[in-house]
N, C-alpha and C positions, 0 to 999 in steps of 0.2 A: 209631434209638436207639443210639449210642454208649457206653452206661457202661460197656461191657469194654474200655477204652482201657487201655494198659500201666501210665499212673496208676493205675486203681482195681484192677489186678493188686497193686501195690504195697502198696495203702490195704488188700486184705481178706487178704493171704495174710503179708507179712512179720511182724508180731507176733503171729498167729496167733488175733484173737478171735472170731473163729467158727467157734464150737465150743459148738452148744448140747449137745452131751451135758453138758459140763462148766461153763458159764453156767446151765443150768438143772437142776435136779434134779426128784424125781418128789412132794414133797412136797404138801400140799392150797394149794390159793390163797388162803383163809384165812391162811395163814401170809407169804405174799411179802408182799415191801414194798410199800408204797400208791404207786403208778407218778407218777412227774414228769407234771403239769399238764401238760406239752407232750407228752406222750407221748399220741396220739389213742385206746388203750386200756385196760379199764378191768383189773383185779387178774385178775379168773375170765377173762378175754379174753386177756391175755397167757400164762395156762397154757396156755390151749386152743390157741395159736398156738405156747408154745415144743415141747408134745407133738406134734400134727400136721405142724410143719414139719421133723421128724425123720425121717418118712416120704419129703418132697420133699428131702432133705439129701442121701439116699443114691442118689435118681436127678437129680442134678442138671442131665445131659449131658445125660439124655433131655427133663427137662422146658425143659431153655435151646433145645433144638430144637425141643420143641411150640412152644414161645413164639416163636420166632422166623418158623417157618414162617406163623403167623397173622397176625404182625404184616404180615410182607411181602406175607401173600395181602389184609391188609386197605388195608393204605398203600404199595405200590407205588413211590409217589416217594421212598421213603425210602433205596430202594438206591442211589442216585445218590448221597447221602452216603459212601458206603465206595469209589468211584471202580468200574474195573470189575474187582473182586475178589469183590462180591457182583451189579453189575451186568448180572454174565454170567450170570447164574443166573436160569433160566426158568422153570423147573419144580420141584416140589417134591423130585423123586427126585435133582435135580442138589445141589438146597441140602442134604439129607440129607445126599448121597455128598463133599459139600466140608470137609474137614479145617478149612478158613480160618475158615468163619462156624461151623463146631461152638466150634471154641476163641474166640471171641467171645462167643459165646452163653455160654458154661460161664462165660466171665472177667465178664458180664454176672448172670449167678445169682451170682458169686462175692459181686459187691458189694450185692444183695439179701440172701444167707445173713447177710453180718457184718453188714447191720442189723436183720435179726430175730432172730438170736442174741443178739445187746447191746441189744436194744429197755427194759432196764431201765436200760441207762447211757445216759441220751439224749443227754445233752453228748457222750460218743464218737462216736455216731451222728451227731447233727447235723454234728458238725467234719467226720465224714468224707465222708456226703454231700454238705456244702456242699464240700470239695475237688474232689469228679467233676464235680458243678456247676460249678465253676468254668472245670476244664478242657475242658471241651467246646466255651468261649469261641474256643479254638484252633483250633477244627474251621471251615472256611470253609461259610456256609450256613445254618452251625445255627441252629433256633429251640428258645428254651429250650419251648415248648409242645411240641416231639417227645416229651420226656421219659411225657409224660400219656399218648402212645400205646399204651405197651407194657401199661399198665394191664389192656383185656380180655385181650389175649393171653394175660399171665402170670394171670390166673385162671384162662381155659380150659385151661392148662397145666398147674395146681395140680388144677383139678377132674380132668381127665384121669389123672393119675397119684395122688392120693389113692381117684379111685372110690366107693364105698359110703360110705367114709368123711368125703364131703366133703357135711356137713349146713349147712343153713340158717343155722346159728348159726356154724358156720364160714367159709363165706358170705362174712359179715358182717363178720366178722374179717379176713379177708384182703382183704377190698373196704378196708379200715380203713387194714390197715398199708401195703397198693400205695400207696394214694391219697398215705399218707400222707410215703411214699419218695419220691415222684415230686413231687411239691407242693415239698417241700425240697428239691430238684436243681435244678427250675426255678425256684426264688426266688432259691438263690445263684448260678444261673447269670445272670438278668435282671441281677440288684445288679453283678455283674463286669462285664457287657457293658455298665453303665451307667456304672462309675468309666474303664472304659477308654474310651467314646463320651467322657466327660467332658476326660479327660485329655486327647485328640486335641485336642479343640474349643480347651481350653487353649495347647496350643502351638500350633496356628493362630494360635488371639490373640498369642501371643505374637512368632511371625514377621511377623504383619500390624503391630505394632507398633515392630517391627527394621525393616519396610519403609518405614513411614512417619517413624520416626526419619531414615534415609538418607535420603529424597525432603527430607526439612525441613531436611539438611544441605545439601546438592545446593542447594539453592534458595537459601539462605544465602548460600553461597560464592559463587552466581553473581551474587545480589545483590550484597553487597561488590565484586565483580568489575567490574561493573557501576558501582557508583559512585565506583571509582577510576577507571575507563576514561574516565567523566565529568568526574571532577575535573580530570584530566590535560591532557582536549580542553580544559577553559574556561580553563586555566593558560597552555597552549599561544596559545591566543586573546586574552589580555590579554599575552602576549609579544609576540605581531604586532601587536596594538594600539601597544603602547610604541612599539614601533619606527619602527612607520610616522608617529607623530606628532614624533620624536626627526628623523626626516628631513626632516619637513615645517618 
């Protein structure tokens, strides 16, 4: 999984919207706005995820390491995406003790935190999800279904560092907004890899059709070619005709 790419460093940290101390406040849910259709949670659900995800805000390093360590104890092939920078890493005390995949991990929670912070402005969110999605397109290998992987991880991750605090009902919530994070990276990510698959195929046709223009010139030319070389012989041949009858 990829979304700590220097783009989505870009996307959560330069204007600064996540910051749910200050995106959300401690008022009753009752009072919040009735959440955009598109948003997968419901008013009492986004409380309960802007309060408890304030908890995972402030260990974000540690739980982008839970996260990571599982994902790669679960899907193994995945290292081979990062070349050998996480490649090399065997064991769990080595991925821990590596500065490389920490700061990955952290820039990977980064682009999580800005979309559960701004989970009430979903047009932020979607814009900016669909840019990570996008960019991954760039990554040689990638399949947009990687993205769905990190899903148990970062719950076991959340459960892990929430503790006591992590009930059924909250669960539920964060199974809600992962799903829901991840589902939209890998649809903008397919729709990209499908305008770019398109585009290729495009100028293919369009060089097969420069090629076949030439050949149809080619063949032209040689035709014409061809039937002056003809002309020429039968002109030739009605001269020797003349002649030989002019002698006779």
């Amino acid at each position: 999984m990829g979304m700590g790419c220097s783009v989505s460093a870009q996307l959560t940290v330069q204007d600064g919207k996540a910051d749910c101390d200050n995106n959300q406040n401690e008022e009753s849910p009752k009072r919040l706005t009735k959440p955009d259709p598109r948003c997968p949670l419901s008013e009492r659900q986004i409380f309960a995820l802007s309060k408890s995800w304030k908890g995972i805000s402030r260990n974000m390093k540690d739980a982008g390491m839970l996260m990571f360590l599982r994902l790669f104890e679960t899907n193994k092939e995945l290292k081979k995406l990062f070349g050998d920078q996480f490649n090399k890493l065997d064991t769990a005390s080595e991925m821990i003790e590596s500065k490389t995949l920490e700061n990955h991990a952290f820039m990977v929670m980064c682009t999580i935190d800005d979309a559960i912070c701004n989970i009430d402005d979903i047009d932020y969110v979607l814009t900016q999800l669909a840019s990570v999605g996008r960019f991954h397109t760039k990554i040689k290998s990638y399949d947009g279904r990687n993205f769905e992987k990190i899903e148990d991880p970062f719950l076991m991750a959340v459960k892990e560092v929430l503790g006591d605090r992590y009930s059924i009902n909250i669960d539920l919530v964060y199974k809600k907004t992962i799903h829901f994070i991840t589902e939209t990276l890998s649809t903008s990510f397919d729709r990209e890899a499908a305008r770019i698959k398109a585009e290729a195929l495009e100028n293919d046709n369009i060089n097969e059709n420069d090629i076949d223009k030439d050949v149809d010139t080619v063949a032209l030319i040689e035709t014409s070619d061809s039937q002056i070389i003809d002309s020429n012989k039968a002109n030739n041949i009605d001269d020797i005709t003349t002649k030989i009858e002019d002698v006779a």
